[in-house]
N, C-alpha and C positions, 0 to 999 in steps of 0.2 A: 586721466589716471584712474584707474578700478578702484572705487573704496569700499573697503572693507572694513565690517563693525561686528564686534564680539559681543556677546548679549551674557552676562554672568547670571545662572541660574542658580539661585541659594537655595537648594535641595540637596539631598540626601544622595543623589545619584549625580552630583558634580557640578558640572560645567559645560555647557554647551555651545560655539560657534555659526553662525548664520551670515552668510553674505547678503549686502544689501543690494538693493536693486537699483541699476544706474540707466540712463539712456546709453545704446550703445549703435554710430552710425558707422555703417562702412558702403564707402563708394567703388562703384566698377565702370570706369569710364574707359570706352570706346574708342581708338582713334584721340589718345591727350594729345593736345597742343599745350598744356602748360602742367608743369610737375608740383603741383600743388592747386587745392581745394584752400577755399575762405569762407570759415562760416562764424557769424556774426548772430552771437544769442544774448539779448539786455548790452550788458557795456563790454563784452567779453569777444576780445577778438582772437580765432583760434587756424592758423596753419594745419592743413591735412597735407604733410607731401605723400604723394602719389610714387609705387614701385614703376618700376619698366615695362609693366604689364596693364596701369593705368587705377591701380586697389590700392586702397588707404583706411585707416578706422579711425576711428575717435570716439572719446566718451564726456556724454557732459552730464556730471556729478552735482548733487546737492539739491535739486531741483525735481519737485512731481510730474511737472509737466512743461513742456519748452516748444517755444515758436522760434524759428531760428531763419536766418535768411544766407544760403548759401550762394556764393560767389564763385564764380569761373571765367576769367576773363572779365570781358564786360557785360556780362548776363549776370543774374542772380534770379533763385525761384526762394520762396516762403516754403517751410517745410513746417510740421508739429508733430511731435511724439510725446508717451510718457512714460515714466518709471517702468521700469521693465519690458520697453520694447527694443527692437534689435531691426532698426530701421535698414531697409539695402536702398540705395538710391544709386540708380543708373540713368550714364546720358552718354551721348555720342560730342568730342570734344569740337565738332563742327559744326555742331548745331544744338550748344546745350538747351536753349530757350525752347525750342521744338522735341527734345527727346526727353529731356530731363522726366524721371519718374522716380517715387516713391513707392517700396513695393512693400506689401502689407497689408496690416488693418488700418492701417492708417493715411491709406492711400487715397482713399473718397478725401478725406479730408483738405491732403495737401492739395488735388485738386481744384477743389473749392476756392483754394487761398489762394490760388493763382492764377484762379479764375474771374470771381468777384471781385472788386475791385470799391472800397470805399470810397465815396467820392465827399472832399470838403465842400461848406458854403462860401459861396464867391465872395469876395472881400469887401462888397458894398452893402451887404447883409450886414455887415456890424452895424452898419449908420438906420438899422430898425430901432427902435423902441424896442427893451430887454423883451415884452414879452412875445412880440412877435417872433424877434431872435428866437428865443426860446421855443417859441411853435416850430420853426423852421427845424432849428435840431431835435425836436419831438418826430418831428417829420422822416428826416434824415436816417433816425436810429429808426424808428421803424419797417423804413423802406426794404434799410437792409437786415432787420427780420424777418424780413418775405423771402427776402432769396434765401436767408440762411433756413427757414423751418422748411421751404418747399424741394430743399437740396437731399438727396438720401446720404442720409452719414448714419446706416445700421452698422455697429462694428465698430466704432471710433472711440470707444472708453469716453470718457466727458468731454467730449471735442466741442458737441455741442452748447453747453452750459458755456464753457471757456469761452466761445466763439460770442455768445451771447455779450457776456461781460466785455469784452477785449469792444464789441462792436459801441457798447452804453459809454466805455469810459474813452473811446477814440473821440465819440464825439462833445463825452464830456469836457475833453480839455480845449473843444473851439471857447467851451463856457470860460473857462478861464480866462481868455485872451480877451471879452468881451470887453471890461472896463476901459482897457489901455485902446485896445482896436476901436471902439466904439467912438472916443473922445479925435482919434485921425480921421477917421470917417466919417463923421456928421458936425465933424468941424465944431465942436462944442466941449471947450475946454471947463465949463465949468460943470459937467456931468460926475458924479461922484454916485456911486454902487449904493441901493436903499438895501432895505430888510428882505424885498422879497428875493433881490439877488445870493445873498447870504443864505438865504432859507435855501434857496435851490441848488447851492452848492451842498449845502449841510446833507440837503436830502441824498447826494449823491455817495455821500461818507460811509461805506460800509467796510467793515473789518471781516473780509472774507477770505480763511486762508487759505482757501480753493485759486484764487485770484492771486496770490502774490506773487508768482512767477509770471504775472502777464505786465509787458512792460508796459503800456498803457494803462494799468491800475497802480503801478507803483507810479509813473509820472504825473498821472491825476492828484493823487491822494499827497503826494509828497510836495506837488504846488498847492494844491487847496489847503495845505496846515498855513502858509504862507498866508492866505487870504482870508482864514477862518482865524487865526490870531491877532487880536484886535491890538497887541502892545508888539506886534512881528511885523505887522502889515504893510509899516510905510519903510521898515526898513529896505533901502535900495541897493548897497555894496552889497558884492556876493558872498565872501564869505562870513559876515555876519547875517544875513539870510539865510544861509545853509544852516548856521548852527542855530539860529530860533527858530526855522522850520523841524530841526534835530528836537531841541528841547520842547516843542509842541508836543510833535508825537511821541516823544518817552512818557509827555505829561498825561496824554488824552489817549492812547492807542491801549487799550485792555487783552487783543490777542496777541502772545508772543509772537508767532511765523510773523502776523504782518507788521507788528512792530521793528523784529529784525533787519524782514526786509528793505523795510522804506528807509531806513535808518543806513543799511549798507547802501541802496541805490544814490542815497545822497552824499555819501563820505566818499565812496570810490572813484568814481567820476574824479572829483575837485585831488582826490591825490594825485589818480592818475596823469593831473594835466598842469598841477601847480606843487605839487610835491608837499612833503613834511613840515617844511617850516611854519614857524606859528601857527601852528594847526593841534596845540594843546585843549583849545576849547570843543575842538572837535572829537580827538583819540577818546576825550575822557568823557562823554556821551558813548562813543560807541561802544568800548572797552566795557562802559558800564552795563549798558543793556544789552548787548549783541553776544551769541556764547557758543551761535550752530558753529562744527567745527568749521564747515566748508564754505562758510562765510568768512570765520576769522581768519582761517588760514589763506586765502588770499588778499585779505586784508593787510595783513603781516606780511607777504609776499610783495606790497606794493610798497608798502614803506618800506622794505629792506632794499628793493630795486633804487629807491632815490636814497638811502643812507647809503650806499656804495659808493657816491657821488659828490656826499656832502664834504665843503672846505672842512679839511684836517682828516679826512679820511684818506689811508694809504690809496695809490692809484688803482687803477687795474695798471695788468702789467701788458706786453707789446711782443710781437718779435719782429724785425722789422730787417733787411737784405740792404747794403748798401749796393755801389755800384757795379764791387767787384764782388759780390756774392757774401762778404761775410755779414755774418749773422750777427743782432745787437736789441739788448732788450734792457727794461728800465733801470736796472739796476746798473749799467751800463753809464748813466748819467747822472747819478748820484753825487752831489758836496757842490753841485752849482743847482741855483734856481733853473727852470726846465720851460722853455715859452714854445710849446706844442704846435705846428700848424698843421692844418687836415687841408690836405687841397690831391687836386687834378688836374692833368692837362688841358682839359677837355673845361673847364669853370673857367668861365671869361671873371666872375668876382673874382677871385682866386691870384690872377693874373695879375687884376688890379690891385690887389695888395703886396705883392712883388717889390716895387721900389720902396714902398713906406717901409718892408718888412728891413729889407735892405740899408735905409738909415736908419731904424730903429738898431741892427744889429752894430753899425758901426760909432752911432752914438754909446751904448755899451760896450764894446769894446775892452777888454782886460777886466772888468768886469764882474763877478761872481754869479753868471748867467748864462745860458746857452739858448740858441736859437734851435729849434729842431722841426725839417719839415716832414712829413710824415704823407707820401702820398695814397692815393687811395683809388684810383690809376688800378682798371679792368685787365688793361692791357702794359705786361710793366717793359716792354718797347717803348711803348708811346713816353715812358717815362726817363726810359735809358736815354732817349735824343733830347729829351727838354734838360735834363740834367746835364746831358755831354755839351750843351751849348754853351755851359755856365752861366748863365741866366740866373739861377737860383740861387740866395743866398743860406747862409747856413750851413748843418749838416743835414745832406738829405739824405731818405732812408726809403725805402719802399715796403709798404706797408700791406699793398692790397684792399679791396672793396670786402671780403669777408672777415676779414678779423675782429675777435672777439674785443677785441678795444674800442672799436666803434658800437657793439653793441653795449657795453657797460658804460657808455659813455651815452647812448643814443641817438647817436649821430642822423640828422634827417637830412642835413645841407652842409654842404660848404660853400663858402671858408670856414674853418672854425676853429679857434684858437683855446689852448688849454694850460691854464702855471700851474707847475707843481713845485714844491718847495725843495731844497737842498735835499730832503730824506725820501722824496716821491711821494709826499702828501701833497693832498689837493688842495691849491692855496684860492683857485677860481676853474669851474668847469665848463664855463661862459665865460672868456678873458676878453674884454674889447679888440678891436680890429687893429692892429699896426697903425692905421689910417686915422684914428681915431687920439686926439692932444689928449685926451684921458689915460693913456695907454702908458704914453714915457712917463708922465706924470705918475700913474699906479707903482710902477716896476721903479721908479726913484726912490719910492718913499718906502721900498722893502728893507727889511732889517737885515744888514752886512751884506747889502749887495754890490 
């Protein structure tokens, strides 16, 4: 999305407007074999579909400069732009990996990236002695200084500086790994990290807000608070590590950008993948110090996708086709509890929940509960014969593999079961399996069922 920012000028002649400047990419692929572009920049996964003619854009906001990795099929190339360029990227859908190009000034570059190829140290290098380690990655990063100074990149806005950093902090985070990898590899559980190890992380600690959009400077820096907190350090659970890695850097980080950043790079993630709940100690770290808009606002964006979700929130709603075509959506089942099943023909699980689904439905019976399957079923033939066999118990409805209820639900597998309560609030949006003595057990002990 193009963001735009108004700049109020307190003069005598008014007020003035300026657009900001965004990365702006657009593809022209050759011969598509598939109607969508994946491009993957920091934690950000982003859909380009593709017209009939094989052109698509996209724009990624918020950020000076971006390494991004685009995906097509089973190829992907490294791409880099920044603030105000207007990347065209062309490939042939038959042979992305060989046609793939970036056109530009920025084209030396992306070259480069898909060219050179950092190489780790092999995994019996932990079982060194730190400072040998340490020679080795002294080694490493330099090596590939060589390629990168001896590369021409005239033209590439700070590609170089970027590429410099991106290459010091890749290998800075093998440092990280050294203590834990170190003690498996030289078989030596009683190795514990001295002062010189700490000094040489410390050394690595720079607040450069050139740097914050390189994801290997925020992955660095947002383990090394881990390491360099001597009352954080031995904590092992994850999310009490994430928030005294959080509360490190609000404590020690003195530039804003990079504080924002490291600060969002470790909250988004953990929503992304574990959602809202008990994550008060976290909101209110970031809430506190975090304020860029196009940070918060997808931040906000992520918590509201998993509050759509949360028990007691109304459902999303459905439209779903029975057998003989008529049409039936959630309001449709309202004043009984609602026991959702997502399946397909084609799900051998699916199948196997079948009979349990089955005594489950006739142990409730008259009941104040409905069964409802909901298929999801590409093809709704294949559905029409599973259904006309009577096989199935319940009502079955046909749902479809695009509908927006499997996205507000997000759905990645079936089977998958969902209660909603007498009023289409969500009483579970993870409901255990028919299959599962927890199940009659849960729906027993529901109130007036």
């Amino acid at each position: 999305m193009r963001k735009i920012s108004y700049i109020l000028a307190l003069a005598v002649a008014g007020a003035c407007c300026q657009k900001q400047e965004v990365i702006e990419l657009s593809f022209d692929v050759s011969s598509p074999v598939s109607d969508n572009v994946v491009v993957v920049c920091g934690n950000k996964i982003s859909e380009v579909e593709l017209d009939s003619l094989g052109h698509g854009t996209m724009v990624l906001d918020g950020m000076d400069a971006a390494y991004a990795r685009v995906f097509y099929g089973t190829g992907y190339r490294l791409i880099y732009a920044e603030k105000g360029d207007k990347a065209e990227i062309t490939f042939d859908g038959n042979d992305f990996n060989g046609t793939f190009r970036l056109e530009g000034k920025k084209g030396p570059a992306v070259k480069y990236l898909n060219t050179v190829v950092m190489t780790a140290l092999p995994d019996e290098d932990y079982a060194l002695p730190f400072d040998d380690f340490l020679q080795k990655i002294k080694d490493k990063t330099s090596e590939a200084a060589v390629l990168l100074r001896d590369t021409d990149l005239k033209g590439t806005g700070k590609f170089r500086e970027m590429e410099e950093a991106r290459i010091r902090y890749a290998y800075g985070i093998q440092l990280l790994l050294y203590p834990t990898a170190h003690v498996l590899m030289a078989h030596d559980p009683q190795y514990v990290p001295d002062e010189t190890y700490f000094g040489t992380i410390r050394g690595y600690w720079e607040e450069n807000p050139m740097y914050a959009d390189i994801q290997e400077y925020r992955e660095f820096m947002t383990e090394s608070a881990h390491i360099l907190d001597p009352e954080g350090r031995d904590i092992r659970e994850l999310y009490p590590k994430l928030v005294a890695e959080m509360r490190y850097i609000a404590s020690e980080c003195r530039d804003t950008k990079v504080r924002q950043a490291l600060l969002h790079h470790i909250a988004m993630p953990y929503i992304e993948n574990f959602g809202t709940g008990g994550t008060e100690d976290m909101a209110g770290i970031y809430l506190t110090y975090v304020d860029d808009p196009a940070l918060t606002s997808e931040f906000k964006a992520e918590c509201d996708r998993w509050d759509r979700k949360k028990p007691g929130k109304l459902s999303a709603d459905f439209k779903a086709t029975d057998i003989e075509g008529n049409e039936f959506s959630l309001a449709d089942f309202r004043g009984k509890y609602l026991f959702i099943d997502l399946w397909a023909t084609w799900c051998r699980p699916c199948m196997m929940e079948v009979p349990h689904l089955a005594e489950l439905e006739k142990e409730f019976e008259g009941r104040c509960i409905t069964f409802l399957g909901l298929s999801v079923d590409a093809d709704r033939q294949d559905w029409e014969a599973k259904v006309g066999s009577g096989e199935m118990p319940g009502i079955q409805l046909y749902l479809g593999n695009e509908s927006s209820f499997l996205d507000a639900y997000e759905v990645r597998s079936i089977p998958r079961f969902i209660l909603l309560d007498k009023e289409g609030c969500i009483v579970n949006p993870e409901m255990t399996r028919p299959s599962s003595g927890d199940t009659e057990k849960f729906l027993s002990g529901l109130e007036g069922i």
